[in-house]
DRENKELO-718351 format. One record per residue: y, x, z of N, C-alpha, C in turn. Coordinates in steps of 0.1 Angstrom, whole numbers, padded with zeros to 4 digits, always signed. Atoms other than C-alpha are relative to their C-alpha. Layout:
YXZYXZYXZ;...
***
This chain:
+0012-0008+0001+0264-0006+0038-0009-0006-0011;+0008+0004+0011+0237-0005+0009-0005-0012+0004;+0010+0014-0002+0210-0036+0008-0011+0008+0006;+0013-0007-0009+0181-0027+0032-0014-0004-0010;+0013+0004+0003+0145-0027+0017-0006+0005+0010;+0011-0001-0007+0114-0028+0040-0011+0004-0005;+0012+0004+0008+0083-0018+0028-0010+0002+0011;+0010-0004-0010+0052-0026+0047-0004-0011+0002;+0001+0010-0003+0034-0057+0055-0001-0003+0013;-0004+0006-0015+0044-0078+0087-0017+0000+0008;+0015-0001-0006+0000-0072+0093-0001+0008+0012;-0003-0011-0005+0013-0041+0103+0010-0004+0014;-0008+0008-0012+0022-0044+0139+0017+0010+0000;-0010-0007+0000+0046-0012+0137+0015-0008-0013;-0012+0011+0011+0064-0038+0106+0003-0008+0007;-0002+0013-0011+0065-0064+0132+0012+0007+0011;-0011-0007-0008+0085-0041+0154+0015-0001-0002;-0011-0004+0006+0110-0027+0133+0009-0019-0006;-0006+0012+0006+0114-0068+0118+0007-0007+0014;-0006+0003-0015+0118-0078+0155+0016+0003+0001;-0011-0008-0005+0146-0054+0163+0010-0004-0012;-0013+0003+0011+0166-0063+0129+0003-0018+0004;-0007+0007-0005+0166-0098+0140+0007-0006+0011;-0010+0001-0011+0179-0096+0172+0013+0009-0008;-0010-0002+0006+0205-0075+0154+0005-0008-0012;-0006+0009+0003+0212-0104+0132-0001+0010-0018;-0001-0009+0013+0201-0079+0097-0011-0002-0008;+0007+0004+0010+0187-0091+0069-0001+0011-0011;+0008-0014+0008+0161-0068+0048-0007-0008-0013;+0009+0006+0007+0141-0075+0021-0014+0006+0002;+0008-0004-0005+0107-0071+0025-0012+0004-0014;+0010-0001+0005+0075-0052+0006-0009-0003+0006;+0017+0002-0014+0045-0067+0021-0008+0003-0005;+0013-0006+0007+0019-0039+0009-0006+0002+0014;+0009-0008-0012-0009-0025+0029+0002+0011-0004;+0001-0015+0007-0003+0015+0030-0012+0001-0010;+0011-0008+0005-0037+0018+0019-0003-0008-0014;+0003+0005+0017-0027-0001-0014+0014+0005-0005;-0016-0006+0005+0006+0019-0020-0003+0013-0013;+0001-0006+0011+0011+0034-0051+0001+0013-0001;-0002-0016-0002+0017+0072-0062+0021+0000+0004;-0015-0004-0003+0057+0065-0059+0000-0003+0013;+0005+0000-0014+0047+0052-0024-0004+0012+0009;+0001-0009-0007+0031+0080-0016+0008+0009-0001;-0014-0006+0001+0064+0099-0027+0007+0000+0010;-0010+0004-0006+0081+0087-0002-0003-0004+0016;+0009+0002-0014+0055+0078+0028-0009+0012-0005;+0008-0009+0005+0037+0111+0027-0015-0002+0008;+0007+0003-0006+0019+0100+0054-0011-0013-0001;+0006+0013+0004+0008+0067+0033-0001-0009+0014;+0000+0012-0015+0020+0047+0067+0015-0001-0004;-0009+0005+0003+0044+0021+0072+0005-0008+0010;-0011+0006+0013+0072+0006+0075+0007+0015-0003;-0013-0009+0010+0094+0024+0049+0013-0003+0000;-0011+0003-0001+0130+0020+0055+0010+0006-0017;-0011-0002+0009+0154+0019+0021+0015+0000+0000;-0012+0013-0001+0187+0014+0022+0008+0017-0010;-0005-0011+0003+0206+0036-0005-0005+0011-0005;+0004-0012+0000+0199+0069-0009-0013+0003+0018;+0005-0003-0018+0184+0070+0028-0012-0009-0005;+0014+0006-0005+0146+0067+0034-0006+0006+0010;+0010-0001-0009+0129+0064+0067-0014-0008+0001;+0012+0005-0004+0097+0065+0077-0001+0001+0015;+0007+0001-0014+0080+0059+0114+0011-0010+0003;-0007+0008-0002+0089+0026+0130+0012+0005+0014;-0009-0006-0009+0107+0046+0158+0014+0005-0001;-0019-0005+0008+0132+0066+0139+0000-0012-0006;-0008+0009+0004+0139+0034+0118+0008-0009+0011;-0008+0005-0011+0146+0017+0152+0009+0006+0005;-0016-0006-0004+0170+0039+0167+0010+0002-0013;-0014+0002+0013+0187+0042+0133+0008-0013+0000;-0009+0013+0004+0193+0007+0132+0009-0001+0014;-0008+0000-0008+0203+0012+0168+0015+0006+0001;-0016-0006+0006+0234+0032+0159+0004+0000-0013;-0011+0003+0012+0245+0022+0129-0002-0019-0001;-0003+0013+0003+0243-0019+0133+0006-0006+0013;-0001+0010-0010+0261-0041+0158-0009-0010+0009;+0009+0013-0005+0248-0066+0181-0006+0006+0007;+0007-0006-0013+0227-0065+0212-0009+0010+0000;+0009-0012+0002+0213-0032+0221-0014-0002-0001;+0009-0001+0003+0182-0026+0216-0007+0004+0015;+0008-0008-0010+0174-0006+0251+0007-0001+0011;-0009+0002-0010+0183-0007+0286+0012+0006+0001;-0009-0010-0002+0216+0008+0295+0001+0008+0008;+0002-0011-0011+0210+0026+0326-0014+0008-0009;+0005-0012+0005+0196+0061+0317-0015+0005+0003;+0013-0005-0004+0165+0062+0339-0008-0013-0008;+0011+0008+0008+0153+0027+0324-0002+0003-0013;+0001+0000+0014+0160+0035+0288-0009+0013-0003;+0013-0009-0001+0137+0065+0293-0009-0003-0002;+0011+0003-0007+0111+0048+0311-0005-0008-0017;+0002+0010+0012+0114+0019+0281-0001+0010-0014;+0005-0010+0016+0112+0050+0251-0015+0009+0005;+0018+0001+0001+0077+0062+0271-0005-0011-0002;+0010+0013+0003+0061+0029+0271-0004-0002-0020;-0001-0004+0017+0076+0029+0229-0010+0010-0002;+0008-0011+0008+0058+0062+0225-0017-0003+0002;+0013+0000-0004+0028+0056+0246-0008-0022-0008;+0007+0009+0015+0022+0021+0222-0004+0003-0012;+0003-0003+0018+0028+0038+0189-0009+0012+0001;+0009-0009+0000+0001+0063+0201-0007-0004+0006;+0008+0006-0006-0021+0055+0225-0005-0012+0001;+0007+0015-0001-0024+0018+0225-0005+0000-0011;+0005-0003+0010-0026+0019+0186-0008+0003-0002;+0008-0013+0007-0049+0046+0182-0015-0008+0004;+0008+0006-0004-0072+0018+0204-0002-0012-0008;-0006+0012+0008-0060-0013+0192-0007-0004-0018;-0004+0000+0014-0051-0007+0157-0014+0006-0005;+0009-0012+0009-0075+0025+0144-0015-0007+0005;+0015-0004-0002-0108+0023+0165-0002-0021+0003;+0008+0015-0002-0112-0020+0170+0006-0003-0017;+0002+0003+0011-0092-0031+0141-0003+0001-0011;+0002-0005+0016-0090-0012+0115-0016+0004-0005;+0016+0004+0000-0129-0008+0125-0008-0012-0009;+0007+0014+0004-0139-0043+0121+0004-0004-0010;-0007+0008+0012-0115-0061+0099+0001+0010-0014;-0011-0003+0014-0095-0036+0074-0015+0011-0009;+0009-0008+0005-0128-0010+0070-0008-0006-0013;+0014+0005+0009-0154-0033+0057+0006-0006-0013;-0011+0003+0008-0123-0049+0034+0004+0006-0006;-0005-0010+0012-0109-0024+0018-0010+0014-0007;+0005-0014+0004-0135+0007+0019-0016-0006-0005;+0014+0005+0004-0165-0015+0015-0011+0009+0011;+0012-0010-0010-0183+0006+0047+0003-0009+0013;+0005+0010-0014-0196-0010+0080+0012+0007+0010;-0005-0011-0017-0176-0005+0118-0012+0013+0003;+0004-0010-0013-0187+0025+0139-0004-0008+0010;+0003+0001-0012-0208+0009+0163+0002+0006+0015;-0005-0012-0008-0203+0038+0186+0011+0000+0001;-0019+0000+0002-0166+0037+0181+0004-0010+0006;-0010+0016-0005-0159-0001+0185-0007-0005+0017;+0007+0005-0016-0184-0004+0220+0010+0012+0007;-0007-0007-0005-0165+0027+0230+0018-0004+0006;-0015+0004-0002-0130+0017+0225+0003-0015+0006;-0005+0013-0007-0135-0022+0236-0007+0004+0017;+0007+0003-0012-0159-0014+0266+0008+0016+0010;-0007-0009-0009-0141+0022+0280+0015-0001+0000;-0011-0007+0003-0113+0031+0262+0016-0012+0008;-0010+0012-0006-0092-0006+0266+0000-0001+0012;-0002+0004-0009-0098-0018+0299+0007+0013+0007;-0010-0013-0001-0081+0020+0310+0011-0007-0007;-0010+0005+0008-0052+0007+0290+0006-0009+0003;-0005+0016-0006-0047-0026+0301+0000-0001+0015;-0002+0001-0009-0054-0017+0337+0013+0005+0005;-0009-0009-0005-0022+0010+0335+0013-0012-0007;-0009+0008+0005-0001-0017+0312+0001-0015+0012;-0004+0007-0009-0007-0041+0338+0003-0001+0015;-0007-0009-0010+0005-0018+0366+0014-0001-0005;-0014-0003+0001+0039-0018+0347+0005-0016-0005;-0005+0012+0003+0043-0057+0340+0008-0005+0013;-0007+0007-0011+0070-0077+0358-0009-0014+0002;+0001+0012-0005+0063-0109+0375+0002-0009-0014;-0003+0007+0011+0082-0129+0351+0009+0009-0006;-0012-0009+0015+0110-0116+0319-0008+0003-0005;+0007-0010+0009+0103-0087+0300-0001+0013+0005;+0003-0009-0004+0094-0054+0311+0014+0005+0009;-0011-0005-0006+0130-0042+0320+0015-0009+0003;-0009+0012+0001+0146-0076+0326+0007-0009-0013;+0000+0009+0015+0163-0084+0291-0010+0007-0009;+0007-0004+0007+0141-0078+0261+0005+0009-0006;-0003-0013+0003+0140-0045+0250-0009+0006-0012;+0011-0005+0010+0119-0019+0224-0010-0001+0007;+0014-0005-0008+0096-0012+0251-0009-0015-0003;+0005+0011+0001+0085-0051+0250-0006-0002-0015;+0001+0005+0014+0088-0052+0209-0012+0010-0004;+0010-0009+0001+0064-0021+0208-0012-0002+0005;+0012+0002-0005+0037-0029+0231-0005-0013-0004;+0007+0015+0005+0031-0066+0223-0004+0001-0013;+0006+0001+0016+0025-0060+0187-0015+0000-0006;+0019-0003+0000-0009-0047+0185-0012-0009+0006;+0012+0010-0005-0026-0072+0203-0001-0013-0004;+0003+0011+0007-0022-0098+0181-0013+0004-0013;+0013-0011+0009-0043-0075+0156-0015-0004+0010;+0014-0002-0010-0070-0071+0185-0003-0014+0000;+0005+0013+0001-0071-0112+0187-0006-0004-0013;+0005+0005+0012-0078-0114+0152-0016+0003+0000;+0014-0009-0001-0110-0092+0156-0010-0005+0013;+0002+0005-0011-0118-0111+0190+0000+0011+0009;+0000-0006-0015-0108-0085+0216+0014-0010+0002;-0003+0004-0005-0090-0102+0240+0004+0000+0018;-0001-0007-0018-0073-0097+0276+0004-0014+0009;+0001+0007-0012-0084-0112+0303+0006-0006+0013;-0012+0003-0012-0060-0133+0324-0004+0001+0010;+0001-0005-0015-0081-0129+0356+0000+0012+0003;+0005-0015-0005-0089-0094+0354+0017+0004-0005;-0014-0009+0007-0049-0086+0334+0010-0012+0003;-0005+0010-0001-0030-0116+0346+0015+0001-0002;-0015+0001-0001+0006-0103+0347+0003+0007-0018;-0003-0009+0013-0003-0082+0315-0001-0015-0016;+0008+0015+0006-0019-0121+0297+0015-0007-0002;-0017+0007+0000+0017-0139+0310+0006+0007-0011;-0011-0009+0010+0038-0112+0295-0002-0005-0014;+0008+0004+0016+0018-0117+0263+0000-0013-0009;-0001+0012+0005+0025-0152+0262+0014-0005-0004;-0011+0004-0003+0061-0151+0269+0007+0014-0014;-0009-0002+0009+0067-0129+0246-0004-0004-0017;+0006+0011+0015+0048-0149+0214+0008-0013+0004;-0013+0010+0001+0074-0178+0230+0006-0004-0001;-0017+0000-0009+0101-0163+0239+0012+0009-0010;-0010-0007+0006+0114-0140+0214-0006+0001-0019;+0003-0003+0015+0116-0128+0175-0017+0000-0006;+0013-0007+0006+0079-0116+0175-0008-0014+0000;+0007+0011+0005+0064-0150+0175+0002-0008-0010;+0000+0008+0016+0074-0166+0141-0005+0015-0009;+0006-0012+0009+0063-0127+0130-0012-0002+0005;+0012-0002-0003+0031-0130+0145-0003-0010-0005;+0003+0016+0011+0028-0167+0124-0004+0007-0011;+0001-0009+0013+0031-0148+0096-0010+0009-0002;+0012-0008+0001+0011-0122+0104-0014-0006-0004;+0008+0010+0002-0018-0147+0111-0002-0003-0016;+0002+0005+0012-0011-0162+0078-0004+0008-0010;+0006-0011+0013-0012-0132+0057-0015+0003+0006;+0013-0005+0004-0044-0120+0071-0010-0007-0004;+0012+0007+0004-0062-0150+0060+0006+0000-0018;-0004+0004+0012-0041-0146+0026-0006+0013-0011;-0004-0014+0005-0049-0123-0002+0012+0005-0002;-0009-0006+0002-0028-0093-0009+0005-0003-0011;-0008+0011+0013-0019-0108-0041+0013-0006+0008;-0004+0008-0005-0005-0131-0025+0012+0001+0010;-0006-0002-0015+0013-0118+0004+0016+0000-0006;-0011+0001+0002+0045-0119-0014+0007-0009+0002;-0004+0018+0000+0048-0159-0021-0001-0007+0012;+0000+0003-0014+0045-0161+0016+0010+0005+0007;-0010-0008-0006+0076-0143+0027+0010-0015-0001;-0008+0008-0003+0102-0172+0021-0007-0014+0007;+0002+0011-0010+0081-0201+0038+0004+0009+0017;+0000-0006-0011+0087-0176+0070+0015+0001-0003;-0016-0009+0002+0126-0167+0057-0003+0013-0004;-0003-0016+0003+0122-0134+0046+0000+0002-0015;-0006+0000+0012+0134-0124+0014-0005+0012-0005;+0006-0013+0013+0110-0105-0013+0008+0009-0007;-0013-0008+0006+0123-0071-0025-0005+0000-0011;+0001+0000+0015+0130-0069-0060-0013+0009-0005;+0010-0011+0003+0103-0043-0064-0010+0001+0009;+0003+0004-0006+0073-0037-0056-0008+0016+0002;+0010-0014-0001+0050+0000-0043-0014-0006+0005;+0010+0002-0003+0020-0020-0044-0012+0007-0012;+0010-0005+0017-0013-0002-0067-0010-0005+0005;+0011+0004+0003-0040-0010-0076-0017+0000+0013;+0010-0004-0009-0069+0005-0053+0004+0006+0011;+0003-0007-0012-0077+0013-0018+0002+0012-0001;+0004-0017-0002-0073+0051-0006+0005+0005+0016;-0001-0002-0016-0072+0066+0026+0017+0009-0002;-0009-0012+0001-0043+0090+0035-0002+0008+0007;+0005-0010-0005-0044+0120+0053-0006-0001+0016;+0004+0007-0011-0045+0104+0086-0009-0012+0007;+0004+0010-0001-0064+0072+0080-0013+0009+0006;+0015-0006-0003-0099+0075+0097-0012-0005-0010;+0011+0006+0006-0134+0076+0084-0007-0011+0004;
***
């Protein structure tokens, strides 16, 4: 098979996912660590949606970290990616969807991308309104139904699965910004959360992550091999900030 390129910075929890899942399959990528919303015009070629990760490999380009994951699930060896009984691997691709939408859309869009990425890149304040909204209604809803579906101890469906590599992602974001879940009031949802920054691939990615967001973008390249990951030859990073069609105001 061709050489895989990634593009997308590991900031990005949906990059954290997709990087998850390649190393439990044992598949080495190279990586673009851009922010979409500093992707160039051949970027937006190619991500029309200016969101990421970007999958290369070849002639072949995917976007959404979902379809990249099941791609890699059928076309790479090594431990599956999803339960094998038919009712879990269901159950474990709602939880996947209901992260990359719903938790996100809290998480990601209305706390962090609020607080942190707004005032950073667009030069405009949070939504007051928005960010009391989303931490004081919208989350604890969220966290009370995610910690209805937590096991005791493992991982959601006994071995680790997508469902696990999907939902944990995002809340490392949310820690950076100080939201935070509450081990007395989310206590099975708080464990999980610990065990899987432990216990599996996504905690030396969430190091990284960490590190890049105190790093500039500049920069974010010459930080890939202290982690192992291997800079792609090229780069779809430009110049200035820009929203894309989906970004919010």
């Amino acid at each position: 098979m061709a050489a895989v390129t990634l593009i997308g910075s590991p900031v990005s929890p949906y990059v954290r996912k997709v990087l998850a899942a390649c190393a439990i399959k044992g598949l080495e990528v190279e990586l673009d660590p851009i922010s979409p919303m500093y992707g160039n015009d051949d970027f937006e070629r190619i991500s029309p949606l200016r969101r990421v990760p970007v999958w290369i490999e070849g002639d072949l380009v995917l976007c959404d970290s979902s379809v990249i994951v099941q791609y890699i699930e059928e076309t790479r060896p090594g431990p599956s990616l999803w339960p094998a009984d038919p009712a879990r691997r269901a159950k474990a691709r709602w939880l996947e969807e209901f992260a990359d939408t719903r938790l996100f859309d809290v998480l990601g869009w209305r706390l962090f991308f609020q607080i942190a990425l707004k005032p950073r890149f667009f030069g405009t304040e949070a939504d007051p309104e928005v960010v009391e909204k989303a931490r004081d209604v919208e989350l604890p809803q969220i966290l009370d139904y995610l910690e209805s579906q937590m096991p005791e101890t493992g991982f959601l469906f006994g071995e680790l699965s997508m469902a696990d590599l999907s939902v944990a992602p995002a809340f490392l974001n949310a820690r950076a910004v100080q939201i935070n879940v509450d081990p007395e009031r989310w206590p099975r949802l708080a464990a999980w959360l610990e065990r899987m920054n432990e216990q599996t691939p996504l905690g030396p990615l969430n190091k990284l992550a960490r590190n890049l967001m105190r790093t500039p973008l500049a920069a974010h390249r010459d930080r890939l091999t202290e982690f192992g990951l291997a800079p792609a030859s090229r780069s779809w990073m430009g110049e200035a900030a820009r929203r894309g069609p989906m970004t919010p105001q």
